[in-house]
N, CA and C of each residue as an Amber inpcrd file, in Angstrom:
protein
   279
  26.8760000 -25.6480000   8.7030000  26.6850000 -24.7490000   7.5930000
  27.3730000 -25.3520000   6.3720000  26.3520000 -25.3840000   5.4920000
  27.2150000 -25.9710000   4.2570000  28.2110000 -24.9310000   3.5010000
  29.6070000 -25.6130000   3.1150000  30.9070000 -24.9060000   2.4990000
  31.1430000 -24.5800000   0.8430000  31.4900000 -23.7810000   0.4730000
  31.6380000 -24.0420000  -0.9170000  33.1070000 -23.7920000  -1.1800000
  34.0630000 -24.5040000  -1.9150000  35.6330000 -23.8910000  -2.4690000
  35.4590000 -22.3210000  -3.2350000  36.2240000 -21.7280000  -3.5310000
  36.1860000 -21.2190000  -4.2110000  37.6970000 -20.6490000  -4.8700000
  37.9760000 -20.9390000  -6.2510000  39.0350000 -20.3660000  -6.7010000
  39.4310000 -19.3080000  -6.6180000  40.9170000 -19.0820000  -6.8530000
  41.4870000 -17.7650000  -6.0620000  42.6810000 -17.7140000  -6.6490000
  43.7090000 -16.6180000  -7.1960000  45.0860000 -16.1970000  -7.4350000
  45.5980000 -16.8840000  -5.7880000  46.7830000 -17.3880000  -6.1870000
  47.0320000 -17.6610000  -4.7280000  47.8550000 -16.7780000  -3.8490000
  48.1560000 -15.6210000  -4.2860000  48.3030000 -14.0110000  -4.0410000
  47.0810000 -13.5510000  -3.2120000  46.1700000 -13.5150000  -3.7060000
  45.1420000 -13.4340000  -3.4880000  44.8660000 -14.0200000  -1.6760000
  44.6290000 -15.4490000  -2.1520000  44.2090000 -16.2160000  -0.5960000
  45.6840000 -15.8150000   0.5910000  46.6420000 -15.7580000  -0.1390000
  47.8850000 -15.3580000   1.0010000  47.2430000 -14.1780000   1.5180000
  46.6490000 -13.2780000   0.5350000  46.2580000 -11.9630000   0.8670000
  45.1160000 -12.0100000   2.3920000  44.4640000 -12.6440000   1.7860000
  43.3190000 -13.0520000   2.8470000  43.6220000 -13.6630000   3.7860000
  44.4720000 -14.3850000   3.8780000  44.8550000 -15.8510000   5.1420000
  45.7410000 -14.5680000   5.9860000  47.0360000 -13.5090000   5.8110000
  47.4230000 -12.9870000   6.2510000  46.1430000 -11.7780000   7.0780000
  45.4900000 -11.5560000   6.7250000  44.5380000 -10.3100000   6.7710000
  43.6960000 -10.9820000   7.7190000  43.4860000 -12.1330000   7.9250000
  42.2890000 -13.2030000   8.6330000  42.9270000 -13.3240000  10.0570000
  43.9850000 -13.5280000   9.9080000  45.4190000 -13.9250000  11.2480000
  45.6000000 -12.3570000  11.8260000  45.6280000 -11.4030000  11.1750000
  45.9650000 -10.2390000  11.7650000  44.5730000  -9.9800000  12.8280000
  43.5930000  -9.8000000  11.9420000  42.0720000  -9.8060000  12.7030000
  41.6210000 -10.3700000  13.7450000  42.0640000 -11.9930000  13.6520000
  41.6990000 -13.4910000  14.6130000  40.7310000 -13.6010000  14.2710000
  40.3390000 -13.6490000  12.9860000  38.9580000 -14.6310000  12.6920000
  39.3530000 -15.5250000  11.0470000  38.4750000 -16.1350000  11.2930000
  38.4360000 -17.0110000   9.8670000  38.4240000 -16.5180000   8.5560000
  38.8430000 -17.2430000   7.4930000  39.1160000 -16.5280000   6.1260000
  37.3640000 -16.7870000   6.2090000  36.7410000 -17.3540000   6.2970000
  35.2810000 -17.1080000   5.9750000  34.3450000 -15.9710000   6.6470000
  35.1490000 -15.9920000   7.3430000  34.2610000 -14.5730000   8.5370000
  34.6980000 -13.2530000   8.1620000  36.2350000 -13.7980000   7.1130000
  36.4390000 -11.9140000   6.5380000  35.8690000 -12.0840000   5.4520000
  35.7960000 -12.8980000   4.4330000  35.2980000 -13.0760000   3.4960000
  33.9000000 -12.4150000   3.4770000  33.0560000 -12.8440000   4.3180000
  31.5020000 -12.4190000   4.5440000  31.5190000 -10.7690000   4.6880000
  32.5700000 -10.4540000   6.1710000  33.1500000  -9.4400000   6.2160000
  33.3850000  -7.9810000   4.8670000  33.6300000  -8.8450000   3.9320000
  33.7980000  -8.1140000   3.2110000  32.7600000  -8.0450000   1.7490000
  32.5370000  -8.8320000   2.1950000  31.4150000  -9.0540000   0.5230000
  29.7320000  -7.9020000   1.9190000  29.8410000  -8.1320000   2.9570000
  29.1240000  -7.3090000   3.7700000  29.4550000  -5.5920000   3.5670000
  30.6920000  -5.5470000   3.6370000  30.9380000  -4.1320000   3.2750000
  30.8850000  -3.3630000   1.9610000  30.9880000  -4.2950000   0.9570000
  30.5990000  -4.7280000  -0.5390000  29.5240000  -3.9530000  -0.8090000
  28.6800000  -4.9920000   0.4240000  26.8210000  -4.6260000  -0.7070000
  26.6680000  -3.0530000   0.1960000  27.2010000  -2.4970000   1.3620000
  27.0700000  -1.7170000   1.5700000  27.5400000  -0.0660000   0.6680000
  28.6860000  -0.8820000   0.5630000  29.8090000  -0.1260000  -0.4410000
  28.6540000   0.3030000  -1.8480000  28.1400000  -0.5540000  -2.0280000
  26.7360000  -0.2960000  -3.5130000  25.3560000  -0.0090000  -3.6170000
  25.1050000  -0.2370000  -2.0210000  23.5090000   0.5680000  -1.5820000
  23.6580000   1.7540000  -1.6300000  24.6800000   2.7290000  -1.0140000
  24.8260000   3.8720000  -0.8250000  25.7850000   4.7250000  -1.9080000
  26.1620000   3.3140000  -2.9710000  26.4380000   4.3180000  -4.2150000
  25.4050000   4.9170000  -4.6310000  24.2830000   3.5750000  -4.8800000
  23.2140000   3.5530000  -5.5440000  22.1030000   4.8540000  -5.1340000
  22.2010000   5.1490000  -3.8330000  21.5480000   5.9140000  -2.9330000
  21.9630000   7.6860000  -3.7230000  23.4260000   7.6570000  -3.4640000
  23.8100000   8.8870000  -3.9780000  23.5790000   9.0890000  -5.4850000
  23.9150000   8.1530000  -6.5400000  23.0010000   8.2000000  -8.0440000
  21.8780000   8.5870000  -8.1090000  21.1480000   8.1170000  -6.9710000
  19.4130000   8.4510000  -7.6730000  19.3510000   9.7870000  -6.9180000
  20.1890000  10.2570000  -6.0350000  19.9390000  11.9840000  -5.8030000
  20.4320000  12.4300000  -6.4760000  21.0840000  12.0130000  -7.3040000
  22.0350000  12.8020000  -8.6930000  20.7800000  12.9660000  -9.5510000
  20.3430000  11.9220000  -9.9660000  19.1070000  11.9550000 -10.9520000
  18.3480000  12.8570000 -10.6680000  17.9240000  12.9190000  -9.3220000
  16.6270000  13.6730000  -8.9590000  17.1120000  15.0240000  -8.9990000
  18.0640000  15.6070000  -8.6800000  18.6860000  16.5860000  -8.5330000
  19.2440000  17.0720000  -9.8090000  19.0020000  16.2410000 -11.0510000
  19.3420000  16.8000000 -12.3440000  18.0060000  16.9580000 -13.0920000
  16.7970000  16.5850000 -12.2480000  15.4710000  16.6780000 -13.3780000
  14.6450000  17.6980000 -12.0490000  14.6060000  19.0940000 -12.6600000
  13.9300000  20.0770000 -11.4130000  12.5740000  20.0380000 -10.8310000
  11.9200000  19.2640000 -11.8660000  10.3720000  18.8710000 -11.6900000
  10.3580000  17.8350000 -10.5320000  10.8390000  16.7980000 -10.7800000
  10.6470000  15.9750000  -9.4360000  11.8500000  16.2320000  -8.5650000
  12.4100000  17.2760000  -8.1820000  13.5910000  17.5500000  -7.2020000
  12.0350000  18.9710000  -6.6530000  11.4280000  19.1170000  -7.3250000
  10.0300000  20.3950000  -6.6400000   9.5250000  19.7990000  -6.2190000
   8.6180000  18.8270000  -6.5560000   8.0050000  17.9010000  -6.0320000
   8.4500000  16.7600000  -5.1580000   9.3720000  16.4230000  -5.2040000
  10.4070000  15.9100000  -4.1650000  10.1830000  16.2260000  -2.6540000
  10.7460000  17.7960000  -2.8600000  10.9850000  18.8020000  -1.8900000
   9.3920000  18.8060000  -1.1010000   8.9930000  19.4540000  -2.3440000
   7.1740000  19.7310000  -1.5010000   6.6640000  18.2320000  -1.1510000
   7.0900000  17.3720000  -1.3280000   6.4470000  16.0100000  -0.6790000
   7.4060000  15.8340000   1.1500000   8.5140000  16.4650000   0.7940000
   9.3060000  16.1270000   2.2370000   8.6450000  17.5040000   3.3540000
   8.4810000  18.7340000   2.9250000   8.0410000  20.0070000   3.1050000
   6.0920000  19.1110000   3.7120000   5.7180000  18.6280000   3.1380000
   4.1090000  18.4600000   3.6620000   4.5740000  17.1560000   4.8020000
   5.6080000  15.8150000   4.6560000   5.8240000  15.0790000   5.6940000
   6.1640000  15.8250000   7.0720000   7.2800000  16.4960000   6.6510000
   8.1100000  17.6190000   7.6030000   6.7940000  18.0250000   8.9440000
   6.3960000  18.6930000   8.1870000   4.5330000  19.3540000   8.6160000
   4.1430000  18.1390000   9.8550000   3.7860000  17.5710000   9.2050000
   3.1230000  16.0660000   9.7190000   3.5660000  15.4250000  10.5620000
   4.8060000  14.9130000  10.4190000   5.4830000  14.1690000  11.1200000
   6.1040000  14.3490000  12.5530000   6.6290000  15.3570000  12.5930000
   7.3840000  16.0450000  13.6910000   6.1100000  15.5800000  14.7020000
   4.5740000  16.4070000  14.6130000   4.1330000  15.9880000  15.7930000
   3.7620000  14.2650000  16.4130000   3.8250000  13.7140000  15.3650000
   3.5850000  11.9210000  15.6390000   5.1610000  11.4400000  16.4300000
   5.9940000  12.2830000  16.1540000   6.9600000  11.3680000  16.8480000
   7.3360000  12.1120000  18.1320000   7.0600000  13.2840000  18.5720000
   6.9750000  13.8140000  19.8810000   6.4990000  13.1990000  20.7960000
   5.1850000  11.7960000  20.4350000   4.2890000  10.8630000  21.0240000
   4.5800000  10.0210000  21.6630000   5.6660000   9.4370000  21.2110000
   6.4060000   8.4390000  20.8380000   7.7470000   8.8510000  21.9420000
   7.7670000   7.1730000  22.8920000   8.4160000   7.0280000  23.7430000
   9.8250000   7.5260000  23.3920000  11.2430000   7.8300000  24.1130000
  12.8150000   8.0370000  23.7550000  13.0470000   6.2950000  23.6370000
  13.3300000   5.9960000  22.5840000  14.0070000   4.8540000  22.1850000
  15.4680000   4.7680000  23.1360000  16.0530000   3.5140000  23.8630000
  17.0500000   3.2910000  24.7510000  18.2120000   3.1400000  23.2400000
  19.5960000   4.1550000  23.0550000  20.3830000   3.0110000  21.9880000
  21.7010000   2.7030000  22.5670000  21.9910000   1.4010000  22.5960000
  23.4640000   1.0740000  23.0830000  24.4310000   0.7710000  22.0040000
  25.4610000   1.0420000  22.7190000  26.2310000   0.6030000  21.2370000
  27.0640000  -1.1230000  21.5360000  26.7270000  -1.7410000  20.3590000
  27.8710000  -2.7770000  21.2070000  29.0140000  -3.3400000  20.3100000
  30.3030000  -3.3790000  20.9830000  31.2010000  -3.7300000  20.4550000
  31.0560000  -5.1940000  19.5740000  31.5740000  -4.9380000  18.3790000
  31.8030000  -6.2570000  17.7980000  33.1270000  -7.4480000  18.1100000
  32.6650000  -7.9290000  18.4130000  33.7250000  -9.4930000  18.2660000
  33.9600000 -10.1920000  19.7180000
């Protein structure tokens, strides 16, 4: 896998090199680690903003509704059809 440096307060990388050793994985594997929890950290800001939006303009929060209200309808019987999915959980690391 190709590497890249990257500059850093060296506060900073102590920060990380200590935090990497506590874990037992690599400063690159928390690094990812965390820029992973990052974009998550901003999908589901982003997620809760646009129900803010929708939820501040009543016309499409009606229409919203009556579009989930006609799926609702619909849907329920297509997935009654439909085999029980197996879910396991599995530990990381």
């Amino acid at each position: 896998m190709a590497q890249k440096a990257v500059k850093m307060p060296v506060d900073t990388h102590m920060r990380l090199l200590r935090i990497a050793k506590e874990d037992g994985v690599s400063m690159g594997e928390l690094v990812t680690e965390l820029v992973d929890e990052l974009e998550t950290r901003r999908f589901w800001q982003g997620v809760k903003e646009d129900y803010e939006r929708l939820n501040a303009d009543p016309v499409a929060k009606a229409q919203y509704d009556a579009d989930l209200a006609e799926w609702d309808a619909f849907g329920n019987d297509i997935l009654d059809l439909e085999e029980p999915y197996e879910v396991r959980l599995v530990e990381k690391g």
